[in-house]
C-alpha positions in Angstrom: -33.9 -47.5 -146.3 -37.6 -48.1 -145.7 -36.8 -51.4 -143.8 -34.4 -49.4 -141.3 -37.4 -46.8 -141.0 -40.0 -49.8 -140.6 -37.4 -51.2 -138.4 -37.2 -48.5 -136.1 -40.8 -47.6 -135.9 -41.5 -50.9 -134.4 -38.4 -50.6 -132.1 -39.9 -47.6 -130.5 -43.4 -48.7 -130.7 -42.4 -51.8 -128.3 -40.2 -49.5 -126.0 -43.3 -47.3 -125.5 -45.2 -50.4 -124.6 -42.8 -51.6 -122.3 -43.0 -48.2 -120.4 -46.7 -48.1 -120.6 -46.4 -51.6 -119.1 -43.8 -50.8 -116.6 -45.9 -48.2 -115.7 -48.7 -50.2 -115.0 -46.4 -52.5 -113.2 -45.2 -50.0 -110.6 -48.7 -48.6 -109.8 -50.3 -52.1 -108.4 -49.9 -52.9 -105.2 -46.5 -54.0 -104.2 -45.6 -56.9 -101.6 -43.0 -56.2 -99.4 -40.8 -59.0 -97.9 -40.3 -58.4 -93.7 -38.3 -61.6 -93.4 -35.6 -61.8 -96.1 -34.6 -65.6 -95.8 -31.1 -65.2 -94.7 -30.9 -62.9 -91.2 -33.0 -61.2 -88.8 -31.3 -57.8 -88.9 -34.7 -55.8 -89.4 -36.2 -57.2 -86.2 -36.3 -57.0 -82.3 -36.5 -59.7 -80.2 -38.0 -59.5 -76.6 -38.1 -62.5 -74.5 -39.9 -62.4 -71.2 -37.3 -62.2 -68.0 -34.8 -61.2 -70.5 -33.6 -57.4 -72.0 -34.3 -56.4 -75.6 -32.3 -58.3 -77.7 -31.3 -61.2 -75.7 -32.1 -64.4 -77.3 -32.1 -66.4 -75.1 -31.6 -70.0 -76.2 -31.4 -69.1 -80.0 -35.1 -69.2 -79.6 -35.5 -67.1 -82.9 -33.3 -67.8 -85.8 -32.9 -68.7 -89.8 -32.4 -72.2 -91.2 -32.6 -73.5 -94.4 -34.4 -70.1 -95.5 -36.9 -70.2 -92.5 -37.7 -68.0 -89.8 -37.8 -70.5 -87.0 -38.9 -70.5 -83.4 -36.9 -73.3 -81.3 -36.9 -74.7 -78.2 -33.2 -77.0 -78.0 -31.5 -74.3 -76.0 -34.0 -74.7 -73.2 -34.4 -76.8 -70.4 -37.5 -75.5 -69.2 -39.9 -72.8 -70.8 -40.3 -71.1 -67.6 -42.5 -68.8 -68.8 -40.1 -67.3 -71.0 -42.7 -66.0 -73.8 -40.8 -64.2 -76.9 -41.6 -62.1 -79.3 -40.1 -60.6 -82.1 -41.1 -57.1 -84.1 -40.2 -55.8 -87.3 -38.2 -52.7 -86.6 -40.7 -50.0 -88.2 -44.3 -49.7 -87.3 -47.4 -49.8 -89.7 -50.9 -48.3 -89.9 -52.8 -49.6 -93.3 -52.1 -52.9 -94.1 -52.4 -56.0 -95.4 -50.0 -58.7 -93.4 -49.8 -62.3 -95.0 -47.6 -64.7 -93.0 -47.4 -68.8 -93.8 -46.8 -71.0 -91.0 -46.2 -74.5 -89.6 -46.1 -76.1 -86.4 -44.1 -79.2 -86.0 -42.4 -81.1 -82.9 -43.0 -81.6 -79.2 -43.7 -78.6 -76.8 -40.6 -78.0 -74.9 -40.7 -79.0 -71.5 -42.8 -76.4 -68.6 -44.9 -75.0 -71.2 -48.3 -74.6 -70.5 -51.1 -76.9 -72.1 -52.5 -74.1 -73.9 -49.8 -73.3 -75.2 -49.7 -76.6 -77.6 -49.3 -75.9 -80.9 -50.0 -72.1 -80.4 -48.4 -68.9 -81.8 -49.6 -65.8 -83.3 -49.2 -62.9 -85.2 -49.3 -59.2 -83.0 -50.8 -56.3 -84.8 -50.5 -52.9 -83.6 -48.1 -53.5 -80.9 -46.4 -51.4 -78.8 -42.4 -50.7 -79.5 -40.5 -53.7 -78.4 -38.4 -51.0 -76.6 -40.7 -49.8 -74.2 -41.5 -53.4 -73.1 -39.6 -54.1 -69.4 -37.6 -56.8 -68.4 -39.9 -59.1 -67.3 -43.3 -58.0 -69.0 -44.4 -61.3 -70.5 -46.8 -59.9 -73.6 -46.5 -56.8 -76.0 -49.7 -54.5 -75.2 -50.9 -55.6 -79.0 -54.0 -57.5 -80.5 -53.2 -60.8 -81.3 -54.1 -63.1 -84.6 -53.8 -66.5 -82.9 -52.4 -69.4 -84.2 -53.4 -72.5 -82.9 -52.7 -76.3 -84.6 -55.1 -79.3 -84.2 -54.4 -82.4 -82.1 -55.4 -85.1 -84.7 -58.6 -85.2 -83.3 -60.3 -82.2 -82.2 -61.2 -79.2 -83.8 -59.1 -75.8 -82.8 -59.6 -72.9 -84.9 -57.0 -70.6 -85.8 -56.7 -66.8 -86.6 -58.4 -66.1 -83.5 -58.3 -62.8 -81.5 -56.4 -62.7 -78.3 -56.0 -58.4 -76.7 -52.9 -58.4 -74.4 -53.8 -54.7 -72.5 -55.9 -54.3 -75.4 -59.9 -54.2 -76.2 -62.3 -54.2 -79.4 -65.7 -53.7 -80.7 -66.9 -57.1 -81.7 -70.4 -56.8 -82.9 -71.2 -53.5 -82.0 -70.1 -53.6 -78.8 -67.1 -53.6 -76.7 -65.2 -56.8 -76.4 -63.5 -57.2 -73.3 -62.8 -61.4 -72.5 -59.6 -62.2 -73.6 -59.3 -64.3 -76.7 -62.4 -65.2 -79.0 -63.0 -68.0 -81.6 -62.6 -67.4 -85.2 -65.3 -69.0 -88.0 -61.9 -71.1 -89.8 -61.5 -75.1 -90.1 -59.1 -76.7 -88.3 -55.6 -77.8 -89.5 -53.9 -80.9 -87.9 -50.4 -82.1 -88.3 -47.1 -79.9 -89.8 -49.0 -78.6 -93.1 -48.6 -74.6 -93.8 -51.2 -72.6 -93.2 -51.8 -69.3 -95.2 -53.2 -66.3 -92.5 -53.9 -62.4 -93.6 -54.6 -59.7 -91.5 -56.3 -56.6 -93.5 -55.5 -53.9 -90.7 -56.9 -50.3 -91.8 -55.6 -48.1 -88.6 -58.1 -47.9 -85.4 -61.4 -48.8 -87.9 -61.5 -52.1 -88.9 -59.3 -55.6 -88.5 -60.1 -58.4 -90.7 -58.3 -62.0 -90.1 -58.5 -64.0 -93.4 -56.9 -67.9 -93.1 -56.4 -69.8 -96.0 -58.3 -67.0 -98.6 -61.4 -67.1 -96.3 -62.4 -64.1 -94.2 -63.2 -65.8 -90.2 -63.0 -62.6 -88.4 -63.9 -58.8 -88.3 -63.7 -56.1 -85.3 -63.8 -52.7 -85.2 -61.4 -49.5 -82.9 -59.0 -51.8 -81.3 -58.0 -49.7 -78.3 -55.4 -49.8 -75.3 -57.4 -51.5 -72.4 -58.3 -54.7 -70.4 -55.5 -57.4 -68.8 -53.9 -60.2 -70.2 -50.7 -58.3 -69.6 -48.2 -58.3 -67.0 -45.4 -56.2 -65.8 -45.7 -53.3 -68.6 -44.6 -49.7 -67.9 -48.0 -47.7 -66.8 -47.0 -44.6 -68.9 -47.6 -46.8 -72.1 -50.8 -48.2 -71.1 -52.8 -45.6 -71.6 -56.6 -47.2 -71.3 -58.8 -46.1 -73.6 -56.2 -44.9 -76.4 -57.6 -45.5 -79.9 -54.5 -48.1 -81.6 -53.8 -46.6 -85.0 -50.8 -48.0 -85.6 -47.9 -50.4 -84.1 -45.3 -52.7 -84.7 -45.8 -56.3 -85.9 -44.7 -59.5 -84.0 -44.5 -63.0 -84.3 -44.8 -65.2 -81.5 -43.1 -67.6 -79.0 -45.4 -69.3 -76.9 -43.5 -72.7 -76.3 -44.0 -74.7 -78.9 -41.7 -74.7 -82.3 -43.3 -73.1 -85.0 -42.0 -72.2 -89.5 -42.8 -69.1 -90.5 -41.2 -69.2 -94.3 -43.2 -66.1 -95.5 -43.5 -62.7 -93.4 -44.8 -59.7 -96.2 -47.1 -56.8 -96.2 -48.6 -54.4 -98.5 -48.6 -50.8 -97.2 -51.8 -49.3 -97.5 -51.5 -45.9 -96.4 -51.2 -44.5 -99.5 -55.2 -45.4 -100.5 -56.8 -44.4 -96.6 -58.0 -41.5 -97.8 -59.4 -42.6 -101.0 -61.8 -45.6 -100.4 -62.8 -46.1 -104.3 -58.9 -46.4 -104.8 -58.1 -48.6 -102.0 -61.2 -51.2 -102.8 -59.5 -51.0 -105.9 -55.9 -52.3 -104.7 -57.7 -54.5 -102.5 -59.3 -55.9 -105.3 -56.0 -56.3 -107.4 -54.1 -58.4 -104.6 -57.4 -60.6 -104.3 -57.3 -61.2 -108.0 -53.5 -62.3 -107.9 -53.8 -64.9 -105.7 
């Protein structure tokens, strides 16, 4: 009788551990996978000259568990730039995608464009975008590839009808330089973007931090062919939809996930906290 009573002591001992621990569990930080391997039912797809939804060539698709950007169905790029957006929009946040470059450019596209894609934050609804608007009024986390030889930093910034302050002041060029290395040939890169509504952006490649601005804002060029009732210059961004990239060149992306931070904005102590927490898992 005393074993059975020992026995079921200890029984509920370790169930109350495993909810203390499942507890503990579900109040970190959760990632949350945008791309799910298998389809691309959660996302939009907007490809210049063409309506929403049109994928045109099969640019964007899923093989072998990969969200792929392709060039086969093309004879010429044309200026055909694509994007495609998650279908809900996000304020506080920390993005991480991994991606790869690999292949030739497909034919027409332009020289920049080599071994370039990117990641848009804070972009506008893929469904206000028109026809033959070529860029989503966003701010951009560039990725660019090496050429085996010269050195090409990636996780830039690039402001498509946007602006920034950038060292206390506002940031009007197009596209600056991040601090990171350069990565050559088909490896995967690792790129984070730490966006905290219309204060701060941080772009973080490979661990390393290589980028910080402050109250991105609707404003500037770099944009064509947008509907003027969305523009609206000088409109703090606090929020948008997230995009990834089709610039010309083929491009992996085999990891698209995001922690939603919204729930720690108020509460700086709690969100350096959670911040801390996903640093530490790495």
């Amino acid at each position: 009788m005393k074993k059975a009573i020992l026995l079921l002591a200890v029984t509920v001992t370790l169930a109350a551990c495993a909810s203390i621990s499942n507890t503990k569990k579900s109040d970190d930080p959760q990632w949350i996978s945008l791309f799910n391997g298998k389809d691309l039912n959660d996302w939009v797809i907007k490809i210049n000259k063409h309506e929403v939804n049109d994928n045109f060539g099969n640019t964007f698709r899923v093989e072998d568990g990969l969200l792929r950007i392709s060039y086969d169905g093309y004879e010429n790029f044309d200026e055909k730039y694509g994007h495609i957006a998650y279908k809900e929009p996000f304020s506080y946040y920390l993005l991480r995608v991994e991606y790869r470059f690999h292949g030739e450019q497909v034919a027409g596209g332009p020289g920049w464009a080599f071994r370039n894609s990117g990641a848009m934050l804070h972009g506008q609804d893929p469904y206000t975008m028109l026809k033959n608007q070529d860029f989503p009024i966003s701010i951009e986390g560039q990725f660019l590839g090496g050429d085996g030889t010269n050195k090409r930093s990636t996780g830039n910034l690039c402001t498509p009808g946007t602006n920034v302050i950038l060292d206390g002041e506002l940031y009007t060029p197009h596209c600056v330089n991040s601090s990171s290395k350069t990565y050559h040939g088909d490896q995967w890169v690792q790129a984070e973007f730490l966006v905290l509504g219309d204060s701060v952006v941080h772009h973080i490649i490979e661990g390393d931090t290589v980028l910080t601005y402050e109250k991105p804002q609707i404003g500037g060029g770099g944009v064509d062919f947008f509907d003027e009732k969305v523009k609206e210059d000088g409109k703090p961004l606090s929020s948008g939809y997230i995009y990834l990239q089709s610039e010309s060149h083929p491009v992996d992306y085999r990891k698209v996930e995001i922690v939603n931070l919204e729930p720690y904005k108020a509460d700086k102590r709690k969100l350096d906290e959670v911040l801390s927490k996903l640093r530490n898992k790495k």
